[in-house]
C-alpha positions as CSV (number, residue, x, y, z in Angstrom):
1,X,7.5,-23.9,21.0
2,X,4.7,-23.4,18.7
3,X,4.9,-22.3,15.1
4,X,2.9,-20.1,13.2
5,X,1.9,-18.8,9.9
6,X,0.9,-15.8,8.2
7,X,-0.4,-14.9,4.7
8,X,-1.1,-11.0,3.5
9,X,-3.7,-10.1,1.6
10,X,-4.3,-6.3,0.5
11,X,-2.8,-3.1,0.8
12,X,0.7,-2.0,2.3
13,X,-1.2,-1.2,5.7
14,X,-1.8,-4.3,5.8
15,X,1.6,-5.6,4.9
16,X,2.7,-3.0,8.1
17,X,0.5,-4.8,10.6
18,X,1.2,-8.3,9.7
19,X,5.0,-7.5,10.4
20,X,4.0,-5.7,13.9
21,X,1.4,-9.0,14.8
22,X,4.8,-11.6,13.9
23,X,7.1,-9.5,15.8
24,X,4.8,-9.9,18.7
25,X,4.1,-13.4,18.5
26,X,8.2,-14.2,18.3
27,X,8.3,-12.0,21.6
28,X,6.4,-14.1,23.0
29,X,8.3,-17.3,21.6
30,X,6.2,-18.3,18.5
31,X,8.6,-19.9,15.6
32,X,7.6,-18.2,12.3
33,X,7.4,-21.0,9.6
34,X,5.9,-20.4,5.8
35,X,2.1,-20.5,5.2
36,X,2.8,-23.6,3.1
37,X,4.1,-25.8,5.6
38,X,2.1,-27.5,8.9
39,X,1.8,-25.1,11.7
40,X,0.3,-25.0,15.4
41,X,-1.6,-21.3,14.0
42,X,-2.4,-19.8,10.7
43,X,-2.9,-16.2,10.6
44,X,-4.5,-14.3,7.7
45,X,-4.4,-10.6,7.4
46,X,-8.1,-10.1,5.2
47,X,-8.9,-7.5,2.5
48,X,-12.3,-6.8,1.5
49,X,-12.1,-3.7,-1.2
50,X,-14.0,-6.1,-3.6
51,X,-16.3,-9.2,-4.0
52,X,-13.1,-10.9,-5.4
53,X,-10.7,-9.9,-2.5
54,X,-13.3,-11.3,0.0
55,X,-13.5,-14.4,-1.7
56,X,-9.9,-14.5,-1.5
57,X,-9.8,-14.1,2.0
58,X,-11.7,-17.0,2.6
59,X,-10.2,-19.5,0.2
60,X,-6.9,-18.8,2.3
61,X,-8.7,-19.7,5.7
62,X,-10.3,-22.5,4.2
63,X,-6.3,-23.7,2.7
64,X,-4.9,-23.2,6.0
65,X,-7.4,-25.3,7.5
66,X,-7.6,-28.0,5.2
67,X,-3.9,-28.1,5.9
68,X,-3.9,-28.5,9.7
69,X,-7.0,-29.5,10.3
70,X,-6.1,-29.4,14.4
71,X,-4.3,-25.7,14.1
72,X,-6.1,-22.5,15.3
73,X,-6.6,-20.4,12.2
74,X,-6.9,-17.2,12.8
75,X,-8.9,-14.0,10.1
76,X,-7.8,-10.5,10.6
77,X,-9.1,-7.4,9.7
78,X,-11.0,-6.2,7.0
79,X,-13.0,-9.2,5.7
80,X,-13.7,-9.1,9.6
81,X,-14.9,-5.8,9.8
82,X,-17.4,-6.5,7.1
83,X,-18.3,-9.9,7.3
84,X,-18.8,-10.5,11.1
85,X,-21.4,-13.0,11.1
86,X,-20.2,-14.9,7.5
87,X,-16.8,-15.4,9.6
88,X,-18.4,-16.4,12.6
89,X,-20.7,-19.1,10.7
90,X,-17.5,-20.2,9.2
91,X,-16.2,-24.0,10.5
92,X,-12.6,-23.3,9.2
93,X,-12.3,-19.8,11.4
94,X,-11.5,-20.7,14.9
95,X,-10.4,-17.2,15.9
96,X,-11.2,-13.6,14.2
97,X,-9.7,-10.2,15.4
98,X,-11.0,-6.9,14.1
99,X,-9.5,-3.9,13.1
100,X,-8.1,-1.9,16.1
101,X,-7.3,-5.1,17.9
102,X,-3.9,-6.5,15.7
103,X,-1.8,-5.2,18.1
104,X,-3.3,-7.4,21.0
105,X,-2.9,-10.7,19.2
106,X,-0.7,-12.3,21.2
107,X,-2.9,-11.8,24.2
108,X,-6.0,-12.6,22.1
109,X,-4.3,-15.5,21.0
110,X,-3.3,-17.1,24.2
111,X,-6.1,-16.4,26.2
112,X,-8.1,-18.3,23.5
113,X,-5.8,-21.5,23.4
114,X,-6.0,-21.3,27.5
115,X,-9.8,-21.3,26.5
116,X,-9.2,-24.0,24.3
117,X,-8.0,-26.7,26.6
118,X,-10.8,-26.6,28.7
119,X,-13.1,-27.5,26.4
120,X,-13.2,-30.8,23.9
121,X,-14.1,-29.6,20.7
122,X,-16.3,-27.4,19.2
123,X,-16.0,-23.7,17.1
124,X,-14.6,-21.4,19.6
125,X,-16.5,-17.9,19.1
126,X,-14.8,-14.6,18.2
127,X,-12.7,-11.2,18.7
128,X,-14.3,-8.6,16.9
129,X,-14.7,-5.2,17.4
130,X,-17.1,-2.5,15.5
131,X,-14.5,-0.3,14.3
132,X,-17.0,2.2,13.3
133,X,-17.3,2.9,17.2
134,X,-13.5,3.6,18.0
135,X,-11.8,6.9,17.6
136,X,-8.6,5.5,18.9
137,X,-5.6,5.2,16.5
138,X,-4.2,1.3,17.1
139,X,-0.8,2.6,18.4
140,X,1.7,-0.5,16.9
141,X,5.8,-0.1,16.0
142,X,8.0,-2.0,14.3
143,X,11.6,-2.2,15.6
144,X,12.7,-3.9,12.4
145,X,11.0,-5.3,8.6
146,X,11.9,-7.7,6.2
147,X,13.2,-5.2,3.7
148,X,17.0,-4.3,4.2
149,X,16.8,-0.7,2.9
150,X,13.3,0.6,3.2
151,X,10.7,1.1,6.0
152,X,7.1,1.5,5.8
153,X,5.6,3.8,8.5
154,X,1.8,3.6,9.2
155,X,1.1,7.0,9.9
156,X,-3.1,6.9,10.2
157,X,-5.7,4.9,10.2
158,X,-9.3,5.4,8.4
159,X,-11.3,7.6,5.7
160,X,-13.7,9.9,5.6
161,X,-14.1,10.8,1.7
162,X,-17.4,7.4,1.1
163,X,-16.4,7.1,-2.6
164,X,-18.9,5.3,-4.3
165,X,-17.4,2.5,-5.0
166,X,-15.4,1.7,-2.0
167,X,-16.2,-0.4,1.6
168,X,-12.8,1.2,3.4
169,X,-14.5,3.6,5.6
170,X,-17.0,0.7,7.0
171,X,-13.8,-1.4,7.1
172,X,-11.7,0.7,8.4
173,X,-14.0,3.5,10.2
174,X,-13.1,7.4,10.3
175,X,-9.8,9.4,10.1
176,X,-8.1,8.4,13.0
177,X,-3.9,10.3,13.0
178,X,-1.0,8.6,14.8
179,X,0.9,10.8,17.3
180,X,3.5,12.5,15.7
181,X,5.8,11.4,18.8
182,X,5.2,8.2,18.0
183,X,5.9,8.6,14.3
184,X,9.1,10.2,15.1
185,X,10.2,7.5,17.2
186,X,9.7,4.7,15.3
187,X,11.6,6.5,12.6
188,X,14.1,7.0,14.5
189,X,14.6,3.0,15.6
190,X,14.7,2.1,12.7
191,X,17.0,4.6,11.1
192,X,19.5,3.6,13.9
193,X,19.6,0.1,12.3
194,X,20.2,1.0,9.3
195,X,17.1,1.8,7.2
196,X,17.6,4.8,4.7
197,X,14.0,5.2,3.4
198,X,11.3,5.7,5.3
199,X,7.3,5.7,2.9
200,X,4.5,7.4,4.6
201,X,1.3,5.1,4.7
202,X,-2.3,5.0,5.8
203,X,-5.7,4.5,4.7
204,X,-5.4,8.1,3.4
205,X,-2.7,10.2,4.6
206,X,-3.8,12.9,2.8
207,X,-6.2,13.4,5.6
208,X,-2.9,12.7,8.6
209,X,-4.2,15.5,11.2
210,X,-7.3,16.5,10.4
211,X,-8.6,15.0,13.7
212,X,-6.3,17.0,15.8
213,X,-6.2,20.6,14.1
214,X,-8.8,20.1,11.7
215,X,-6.9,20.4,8.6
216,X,-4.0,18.4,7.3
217,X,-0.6,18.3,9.3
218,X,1.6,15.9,6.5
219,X,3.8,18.8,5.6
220,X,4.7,19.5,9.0
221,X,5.2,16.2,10.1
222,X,7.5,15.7,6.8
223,X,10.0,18.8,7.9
224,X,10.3,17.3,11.4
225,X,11.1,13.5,9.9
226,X,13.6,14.7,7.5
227,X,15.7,15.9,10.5
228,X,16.1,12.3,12.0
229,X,19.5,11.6,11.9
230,X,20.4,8.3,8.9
231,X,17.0,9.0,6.9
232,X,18.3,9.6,3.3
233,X,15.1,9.3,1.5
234,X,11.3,10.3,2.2
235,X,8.3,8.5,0.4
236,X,4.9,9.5,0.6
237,X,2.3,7.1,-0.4
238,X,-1.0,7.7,-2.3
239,X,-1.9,11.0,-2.0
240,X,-5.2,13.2,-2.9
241,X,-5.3,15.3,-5.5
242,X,-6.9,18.0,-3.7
243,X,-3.8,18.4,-1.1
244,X,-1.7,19.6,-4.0
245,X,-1.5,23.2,-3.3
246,X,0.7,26.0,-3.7
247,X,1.8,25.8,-0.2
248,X,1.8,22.8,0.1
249,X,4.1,21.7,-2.9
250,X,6.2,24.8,-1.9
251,X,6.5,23.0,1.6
252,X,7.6,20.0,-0.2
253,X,10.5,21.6,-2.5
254,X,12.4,23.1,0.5
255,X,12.4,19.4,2.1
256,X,15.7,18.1,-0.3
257,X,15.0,14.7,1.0
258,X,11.4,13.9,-0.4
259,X,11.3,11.7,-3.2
260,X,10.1,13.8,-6.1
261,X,7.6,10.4,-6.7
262,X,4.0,11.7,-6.3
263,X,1.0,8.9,-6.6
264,X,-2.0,10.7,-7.2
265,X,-5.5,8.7,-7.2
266,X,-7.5,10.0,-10.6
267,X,-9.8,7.4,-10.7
268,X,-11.4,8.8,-13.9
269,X,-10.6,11.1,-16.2
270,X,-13.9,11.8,-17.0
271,X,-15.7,14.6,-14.9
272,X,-19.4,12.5,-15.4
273,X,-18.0,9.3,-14.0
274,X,-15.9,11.4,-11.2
275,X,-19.4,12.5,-9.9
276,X,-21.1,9.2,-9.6
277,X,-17.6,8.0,-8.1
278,X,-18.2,10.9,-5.4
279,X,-14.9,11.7,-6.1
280,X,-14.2,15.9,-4.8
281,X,-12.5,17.0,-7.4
282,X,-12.6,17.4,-11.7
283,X,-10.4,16.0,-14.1
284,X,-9.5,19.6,-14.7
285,X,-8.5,20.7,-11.2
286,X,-6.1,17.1,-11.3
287,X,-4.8,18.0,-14.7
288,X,-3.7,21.5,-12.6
289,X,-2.1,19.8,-9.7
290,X,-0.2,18.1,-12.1
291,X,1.3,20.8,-13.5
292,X,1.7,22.3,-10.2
293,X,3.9,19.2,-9.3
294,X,5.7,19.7,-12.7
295,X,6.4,23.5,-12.5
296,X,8.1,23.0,-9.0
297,X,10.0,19.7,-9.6
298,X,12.5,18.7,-12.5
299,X,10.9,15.4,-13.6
300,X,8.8,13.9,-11.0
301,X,6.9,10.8,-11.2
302,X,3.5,11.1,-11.4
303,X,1.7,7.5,-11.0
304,X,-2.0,7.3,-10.2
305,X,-4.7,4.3,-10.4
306,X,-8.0,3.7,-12.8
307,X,-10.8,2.2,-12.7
308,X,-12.1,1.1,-15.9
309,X,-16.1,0.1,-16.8
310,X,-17.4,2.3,-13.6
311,X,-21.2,1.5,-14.1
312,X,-22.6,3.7,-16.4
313,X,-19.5,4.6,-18.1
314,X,-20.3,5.1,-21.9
315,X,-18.0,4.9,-24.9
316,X,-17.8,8.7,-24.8
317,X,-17.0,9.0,-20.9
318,X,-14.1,5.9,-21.9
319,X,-12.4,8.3,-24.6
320,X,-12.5,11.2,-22.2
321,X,-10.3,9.1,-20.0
322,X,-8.0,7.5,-22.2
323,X,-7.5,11.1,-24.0
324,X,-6.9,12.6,-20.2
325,X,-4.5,9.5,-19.3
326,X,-2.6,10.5,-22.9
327,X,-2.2,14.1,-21.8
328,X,-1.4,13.8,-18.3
329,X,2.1,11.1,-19.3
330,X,2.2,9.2,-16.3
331,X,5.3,7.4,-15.0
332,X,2.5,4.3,-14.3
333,X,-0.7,3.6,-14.0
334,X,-2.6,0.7,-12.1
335,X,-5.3,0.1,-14.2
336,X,-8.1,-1.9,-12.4
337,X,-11.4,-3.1,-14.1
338,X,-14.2,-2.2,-11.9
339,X,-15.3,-5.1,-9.4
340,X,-18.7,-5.1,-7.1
341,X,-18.7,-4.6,-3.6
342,X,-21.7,-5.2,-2.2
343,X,-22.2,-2.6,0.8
344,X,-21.4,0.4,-1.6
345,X,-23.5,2.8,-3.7
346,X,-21.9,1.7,-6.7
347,X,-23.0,-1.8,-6.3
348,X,-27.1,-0.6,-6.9
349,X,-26.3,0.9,-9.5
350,X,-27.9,0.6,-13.3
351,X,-25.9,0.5,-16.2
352,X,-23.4,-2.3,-14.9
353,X,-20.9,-3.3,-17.6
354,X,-20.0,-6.6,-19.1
355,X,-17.3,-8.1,-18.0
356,X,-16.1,-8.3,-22.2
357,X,-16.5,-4.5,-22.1
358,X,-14.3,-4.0,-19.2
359,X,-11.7,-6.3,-20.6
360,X,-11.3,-4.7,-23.9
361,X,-11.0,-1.2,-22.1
362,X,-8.6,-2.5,-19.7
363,X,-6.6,-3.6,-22.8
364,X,-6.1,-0.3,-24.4
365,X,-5.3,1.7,-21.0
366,X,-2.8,-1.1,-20.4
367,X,-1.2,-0.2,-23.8
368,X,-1.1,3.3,-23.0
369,X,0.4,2.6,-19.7
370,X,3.4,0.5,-21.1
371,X,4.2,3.1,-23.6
372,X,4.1,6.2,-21.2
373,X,5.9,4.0,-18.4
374,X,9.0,3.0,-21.1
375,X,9.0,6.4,-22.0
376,X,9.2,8.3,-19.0
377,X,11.7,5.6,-18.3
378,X,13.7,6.4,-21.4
379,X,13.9,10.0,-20.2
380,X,16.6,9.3,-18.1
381,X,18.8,8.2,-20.8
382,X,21.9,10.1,-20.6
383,X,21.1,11.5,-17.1
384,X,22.6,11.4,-13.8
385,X,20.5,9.9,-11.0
386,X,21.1,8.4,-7.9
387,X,20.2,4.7,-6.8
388,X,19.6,2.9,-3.8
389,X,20.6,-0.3,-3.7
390,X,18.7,-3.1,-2.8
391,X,19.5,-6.7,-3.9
392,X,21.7,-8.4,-5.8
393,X,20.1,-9.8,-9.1
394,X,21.0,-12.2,-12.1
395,X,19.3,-10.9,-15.2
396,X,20.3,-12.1,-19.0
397,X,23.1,-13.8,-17.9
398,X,25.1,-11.3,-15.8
399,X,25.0,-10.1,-12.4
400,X,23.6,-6.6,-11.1
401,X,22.7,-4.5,-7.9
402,X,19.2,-3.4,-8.4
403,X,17.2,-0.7,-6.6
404,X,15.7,2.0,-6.8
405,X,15.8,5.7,-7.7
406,X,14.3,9.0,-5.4
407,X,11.2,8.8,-8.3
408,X,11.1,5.0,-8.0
409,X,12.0,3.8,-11.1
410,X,14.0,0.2,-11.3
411,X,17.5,0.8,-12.0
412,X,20.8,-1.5,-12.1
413,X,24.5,-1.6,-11.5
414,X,26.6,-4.3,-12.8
415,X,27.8,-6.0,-9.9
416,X,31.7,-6.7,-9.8
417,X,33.9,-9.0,-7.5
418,X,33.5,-7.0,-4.1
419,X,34.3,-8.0,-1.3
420,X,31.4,-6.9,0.8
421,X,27.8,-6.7,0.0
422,X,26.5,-3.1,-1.0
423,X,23.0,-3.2,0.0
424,X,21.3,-0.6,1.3
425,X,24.3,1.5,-0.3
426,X,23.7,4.8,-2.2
427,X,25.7,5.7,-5.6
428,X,25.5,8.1,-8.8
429,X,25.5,6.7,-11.8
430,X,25.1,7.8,-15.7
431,X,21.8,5.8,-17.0
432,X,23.3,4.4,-20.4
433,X,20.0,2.9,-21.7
434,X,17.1,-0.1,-20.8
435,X,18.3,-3.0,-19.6
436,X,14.9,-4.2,-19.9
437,X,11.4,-2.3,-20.3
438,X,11.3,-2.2,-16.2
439,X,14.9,-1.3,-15.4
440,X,17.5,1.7,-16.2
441,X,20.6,0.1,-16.8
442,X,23.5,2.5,-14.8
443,X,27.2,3.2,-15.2
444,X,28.6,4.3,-11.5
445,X,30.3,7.2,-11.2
446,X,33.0,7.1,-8.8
């Protein structure tokens, strides 16, 4: 039997397709063993949003190989997509798969080590693909994941929107929506076993049906998931701002099982540096979906992500933002210092910041971040709410079931001397105060 390996880099796509590429190798026998120990193949699922992240990619190939020097070591997708003849030049990458080819890995994989044993030695070419050429959605489904309670469902694949500063669409390629049959029944599998909450993902679901109707069909395909039988909660991941409509947040208040937990990419909360992101929308017209979501919704969670030292940004365009970020009051925000990608518009341009600059603006959001999180957090002091729960967790000395809440905030129940295990269980409970900064502490109501 021969073991492999696999190490995740990225986003939580690509977290979805390394679990669909090990459930095919152990169908077809493979023994799953950790990325730190010796094994027969080592597969590593790329990123390539930044510089940084494609550096990362490669140390990871290099570490694998340097640990079995005789094991096939295998890159993945995006770094792939991007980098096609930097990974073929590469002594340490004996095997590459593109985009739009994960879900053939096994076959990939063995044809190439039947390949293999013909020949002495020597690098062994590669799988890739141009994914810019493929309007196919990769059709993949998990039967089962490593979390107990919730399951992440790809949904589509691709972007159309070119931000300035961003490689995914030359990664990733165009807007290509998963069948809404096939949706459906992979929610259903895995609801059968057991999973309660089911998170939308994508490149950019915002965008899920645009290729077959030409406009968005998320809200429909919500109200026909909702109806699976064992789905308790529905997630949505990252959404764009510009989706948030009337209708459509009217759509999503008659649906009593989406999590009122909205992430909502700002970027910038200055309209200059929204421009020369070629982001489609002002800081305005976000500040009004906000309320939108607010008006409808008792309490939602509102979290978004920032990118701090854009090129160009001055210290005027920096105060805009941070006095935006202190109106909106969101739940959190992932603040990110602005990285080069070479490839993207943003990369050419003038005006780059140091890296001290970014730093000491990264600071102060991250400030402002802790104090809006703690307080949003402190809101539910003296609330009811109701938790999922997910593991069982020693913290300060005593023993708690921690999960989390429909707007996915942290929260805890002391754990007493049961006599089964309540993961994956749902209960009320009265939120008597912080445990820590991250977590609600609960009392249950029985």
């Amino acid at each position: 039997m021969k073991s492999v390996a696999f190490h995740n880099l990225g986003c939580k796509v690509n977290s979805y397709e390394i679990e669909v590429m090990q459930q095919k190798l152990e169908e077809r026998g493979y023994k799953i063993v950790p990325f730190d120990s010796k094994a027969d193949v080592y597969i590593v699922n790329t990123c390539t949003v930044t510089n940084i992240a494609d550096q990362k990619s490669r140390q990871m190939l290099h570490r694998a190989k340097r640990m079995n020097p005789g094991a096939v070591v295998v890159a993945a997708g995006c770094y792939v997509q991007t980098g096609e003849e930097q990974v073929k030049k590469d002594p340490c990458i004996d095997l590459a798969i593109g985009n739009n080819r994960k879900r053939d890995v096994a076959d990939i994989l063995e044809a190439f080590l039947q390949e293999r044993e013909k020949k002495a030695s020597g690098h062994y070419g590669c799988e890739v693909i141009d994914i810019n050429h493929t309007d196919e959605y990769e059709e993949m489904k998990l039967t089962r994941t490593d979390s107990h309670t919730r399951a992440y469902i790809k949904i589509q694949d691709g972007c159309n929107q070119f931000c300035s500063y961003c490689i995914i669409p030359f990664a990733r390629g165009r807007v290509r929506s998963r069948r809404e049959e096939d949706i459906l029944s992979e929610i259903r599998g895995l609801a059968a076993k057991g999973y309660r909450e089911v998170v939308f993902t994508g490149i950019h679901i915002s965008s899920y049906g645009v290729d077959f109707h030409g406009k968005s069909d998320l809200l429909n395909l919500l109200a026909k998931a909702v109806r699976i039988e064992g789905v308790e909660r529905i997630r949505l991941g990252s959404l764009e701002p510009r989706i948030i409509t009337e209708d459509f947040v009217q759509g999503l208040s008659e649906i009593p099982k989406i999590c009122p937990h909205f992430h909502l990419s700002l970027q910038s909360g200055c309209d200059e540096t929204l421009r020369r992101m070629n982001r489609h929308y002002t800081a305005g017209e976000y500040y009004e979906r906000v309320e939108l979501l607010r008006r409808v919704f008792d309490g939602p969670a509102i979290t978004t992500d920032v990118i701090v030292g854009f090129p160009q940004e001055t210290e005027a365009e920096f105060e805009a933002t941070y006095a935006f970020l202190e109106k909106i009051r969101f739940f959190e925000m992932h603040i990110f210092k602005y990285s080069r990608r070479k490839g993207t518009v943003a990369d050419r341009l003038p005006g780059q910041l140091t890296d001290a600059v970014k730093t000491q603006r990264s600071a102060r959001l991250l400030a402002l971040e802790a104090e809006q999180s703690r307080a949003y957090r402190k809101g539910y002091i003296g609330k009811e709410t109701e938790l999922l729960l997910e593991e069982k967790k020693e913290i300060g000395g005593r023993v708690y079931w921690v999960g989390h809440t429909k707007t996915y905030v942290k929260g805890a129940l002391e754990a007493h001397e049961e006599a089964q295990s309540r993961q994956n269980q749902l209960v009320r409970g009265l939120v008597t105060g912080l445990l820590t900064d991250e977590i609600v502490l609960l009392e249950e109501i029985r």
